[in-house]
C-alpha positions in Angstrom: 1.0 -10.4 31.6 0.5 -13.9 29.4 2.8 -16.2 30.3 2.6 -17.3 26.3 4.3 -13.8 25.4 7.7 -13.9 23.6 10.4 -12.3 25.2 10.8 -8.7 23.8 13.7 -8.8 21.8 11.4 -12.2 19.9 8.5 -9.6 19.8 10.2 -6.6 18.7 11.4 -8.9 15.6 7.4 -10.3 14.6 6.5 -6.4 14.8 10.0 -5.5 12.5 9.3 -7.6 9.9 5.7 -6.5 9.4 6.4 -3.1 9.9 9.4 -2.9 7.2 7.6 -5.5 4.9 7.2 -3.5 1.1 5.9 -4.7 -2.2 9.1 -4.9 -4.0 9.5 -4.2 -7.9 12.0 -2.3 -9.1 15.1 -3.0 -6.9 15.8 -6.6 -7.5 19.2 -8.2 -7.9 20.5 -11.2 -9.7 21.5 -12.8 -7.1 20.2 -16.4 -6.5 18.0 -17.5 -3.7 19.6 -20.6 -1.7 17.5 -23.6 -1.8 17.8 -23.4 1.7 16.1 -19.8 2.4 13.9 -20.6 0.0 12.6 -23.8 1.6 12.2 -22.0 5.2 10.0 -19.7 3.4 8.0 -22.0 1.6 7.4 -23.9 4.8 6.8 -20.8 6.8 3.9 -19.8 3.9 3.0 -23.8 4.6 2.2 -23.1 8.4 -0.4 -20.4 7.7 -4.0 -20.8 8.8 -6.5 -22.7 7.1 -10.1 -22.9 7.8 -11.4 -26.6 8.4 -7.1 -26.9 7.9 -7.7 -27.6 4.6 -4.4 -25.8 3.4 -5.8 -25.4 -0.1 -2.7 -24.0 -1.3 0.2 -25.0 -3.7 3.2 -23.2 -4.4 4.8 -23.0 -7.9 8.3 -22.1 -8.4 9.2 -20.3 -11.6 12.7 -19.8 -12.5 11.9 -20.2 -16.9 12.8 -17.1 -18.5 10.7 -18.4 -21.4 7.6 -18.7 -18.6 9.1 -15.4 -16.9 8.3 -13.5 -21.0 5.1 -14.9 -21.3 4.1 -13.6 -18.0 5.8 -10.6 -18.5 3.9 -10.2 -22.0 0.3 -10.9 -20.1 1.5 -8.5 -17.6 2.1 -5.6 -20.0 -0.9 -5.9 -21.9 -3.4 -5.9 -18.7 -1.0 -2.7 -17.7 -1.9 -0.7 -20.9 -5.2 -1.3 -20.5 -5.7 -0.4 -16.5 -4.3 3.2 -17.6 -7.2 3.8 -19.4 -9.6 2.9 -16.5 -8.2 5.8 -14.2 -9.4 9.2 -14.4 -7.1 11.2 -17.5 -5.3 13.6 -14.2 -4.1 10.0 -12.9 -2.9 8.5 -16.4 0.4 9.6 -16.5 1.1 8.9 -13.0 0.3 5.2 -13.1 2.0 4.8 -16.2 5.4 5.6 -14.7 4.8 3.7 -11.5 6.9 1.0 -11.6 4.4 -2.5 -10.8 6.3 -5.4 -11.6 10.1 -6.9 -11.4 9.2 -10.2 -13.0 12.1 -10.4 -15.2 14.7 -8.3 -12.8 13.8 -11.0 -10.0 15.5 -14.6 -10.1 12.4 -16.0 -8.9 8.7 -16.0 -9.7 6.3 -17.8 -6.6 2.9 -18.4 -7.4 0.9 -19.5 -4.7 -2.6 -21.0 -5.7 -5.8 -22.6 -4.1 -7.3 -25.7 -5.1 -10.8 -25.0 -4.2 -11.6 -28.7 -4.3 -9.2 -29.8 -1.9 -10.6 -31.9 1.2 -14.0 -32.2 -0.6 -16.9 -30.6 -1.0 -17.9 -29.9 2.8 -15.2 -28.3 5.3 -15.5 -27.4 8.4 -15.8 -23.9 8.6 -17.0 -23.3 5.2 -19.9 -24.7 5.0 -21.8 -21.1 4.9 -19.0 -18.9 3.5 -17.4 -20.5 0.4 -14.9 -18.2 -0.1 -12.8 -19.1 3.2 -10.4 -21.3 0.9 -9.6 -18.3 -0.7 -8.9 -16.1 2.4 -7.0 -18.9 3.5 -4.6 -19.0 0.9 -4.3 -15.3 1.2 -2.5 -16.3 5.1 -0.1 -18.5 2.9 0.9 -15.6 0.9 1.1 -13.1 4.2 3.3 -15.9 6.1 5.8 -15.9 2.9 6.0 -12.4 2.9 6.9 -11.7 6.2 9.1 -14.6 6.5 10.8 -13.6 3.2 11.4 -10.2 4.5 13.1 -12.2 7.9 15.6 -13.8 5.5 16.4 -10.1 3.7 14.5 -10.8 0.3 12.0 -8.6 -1.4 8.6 -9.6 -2.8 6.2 -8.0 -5.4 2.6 -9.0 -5.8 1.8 -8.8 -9.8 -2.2 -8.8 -9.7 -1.9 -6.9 -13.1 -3.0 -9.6 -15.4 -5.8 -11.5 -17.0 -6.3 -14.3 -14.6 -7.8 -16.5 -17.4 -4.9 -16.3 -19.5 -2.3 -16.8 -16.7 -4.4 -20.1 -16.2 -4.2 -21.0 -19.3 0.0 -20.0 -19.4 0.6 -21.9 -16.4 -1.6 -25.0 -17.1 -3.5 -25.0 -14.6 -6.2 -27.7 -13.7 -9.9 -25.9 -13.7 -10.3 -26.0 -9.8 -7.3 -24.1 -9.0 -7.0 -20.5 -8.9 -3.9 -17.8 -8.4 -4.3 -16.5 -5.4 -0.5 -14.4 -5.9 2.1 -13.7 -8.6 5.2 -12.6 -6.6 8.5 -11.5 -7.8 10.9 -13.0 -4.8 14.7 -12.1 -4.6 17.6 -10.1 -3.0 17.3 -6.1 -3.2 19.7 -3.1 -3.0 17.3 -1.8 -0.5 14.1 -1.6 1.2 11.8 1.8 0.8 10.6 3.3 4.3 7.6 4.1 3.3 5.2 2.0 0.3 6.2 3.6 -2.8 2.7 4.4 -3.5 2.7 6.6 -0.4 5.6 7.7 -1.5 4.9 9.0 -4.8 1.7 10.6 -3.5 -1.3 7.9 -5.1 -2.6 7.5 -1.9 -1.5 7.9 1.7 -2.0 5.5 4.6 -4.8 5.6 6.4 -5.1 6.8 10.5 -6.1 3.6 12.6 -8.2 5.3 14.5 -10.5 6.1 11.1 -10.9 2.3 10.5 -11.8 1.2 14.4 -15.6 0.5 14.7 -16.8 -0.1 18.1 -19.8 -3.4 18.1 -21.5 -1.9 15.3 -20.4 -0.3 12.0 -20.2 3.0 12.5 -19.5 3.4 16.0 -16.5 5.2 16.6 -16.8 6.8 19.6 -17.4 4.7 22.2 -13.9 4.2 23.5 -12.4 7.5 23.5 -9.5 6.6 25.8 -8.4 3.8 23.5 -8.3 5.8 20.5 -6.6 8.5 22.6 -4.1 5.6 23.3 -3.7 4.6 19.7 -3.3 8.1 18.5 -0.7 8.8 21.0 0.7 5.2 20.0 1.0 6.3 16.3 2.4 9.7 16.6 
């Protein structure tokens, strides 16, 4: 085996926190995040990958209830208006899905990109533009899994006019929200996603979404997706 691999107890832990990571929203407590946790997480989020190591991202801290209402109120009025996008069977569902917990949470995190950080040419993204972007997106994965580490709860609020949270947060024309989370303690974790749980969609088979060298290829391997089926079950 690698002689880089992490003992197995230091292995088992990585695979824990991904695998009981959930999108927090409606079991938030008051209780206060210590500057310290908070810190390891920001500077876990800080460590992620960056093409060209650009690190295009910022992180804003928001503990304003003032801030916290506007948000809430952008939040609300993008929600009304998604309902009417899904088909009239789904309506009622999404309606009493619970999406956000941006006033129940003591802390807001938004993490951004500036898309003109390191200048116009970086390594790396010199023929896809967007890898600032995706980049940022590792940030907000490295929070969330270290945040789940430290016992706290996140929810991603993507349920909002980006314009006008631009505009409510002030910020400058070349930086973008990449993620509104909701960060705090929780009374507990769900085992499942609650959106599998309440039935809106179910999670996929990994063996449905392995392509083998081409798209479409699925069954060129058959004794690894034998393996992973057996692996899953």
């Amino acid at each position: 085996m690698g002689k880089h691999m992490f003992s197995a107890a230091e292995r088992s832990a990585v695979y824990k926190a991904i695998f009981n990571r959930r999108d927090v929203r409606g079991e938030f407590l008051p209780d206060p995040v210590p500057d310290e946790v908070l810190g390891r997480v920001l500077n876990a989020a800080h460590h992620a990958p960056s093409v060209g190591f650009m690190q295009p991202w910022d992180f804003m801290i928001i503990r304003s209830t003032e801030v916290r209402e506007e948000i809430h109120g952008l939040f609300n009025k993008a929600h009304a208006e998604a309902a009417e996008m899904f088909p009239e069977e789904k309506r009622e569902t999404y309606r009493n899905l619970k999406l956000e917990g941006i006033m129940e949470s003591p802390l807001n995190v938004v993490i951004t990109c500036d898309r003109s950080r390191s200048g116009p040419v970086v390594i790396g993204r010199t023929h896809m533009e967007w890898m600032d972007l995706y980049s940022s997106v590792c940030a907000v994965q490295n929070f969330w899994l270290a945040a789940r580490s430290e016992g706290l709860g996140v929810g991603w609020v993507s349920i909002m006019d980006p314009d006008a949270l631009n505009k409510t947060l002030g910020l400058p024309e070349s930086v973008v929200p990449i993620a509104y989370l909701c960060v705090g303690y929780v009374s507990k974790f769900h085992d499942k996603p609650e959106l599998e749980k309440a039935g809106w969609l179910p999670r996929m088979p990994l063996d449905e979404v392995i392509h083998f060298d081409r798209w479409g290829e699925k069954g060129r391997d058959l004794d690894f997706l034998e393996k992973i089926r057996q692996q899953m079950n």
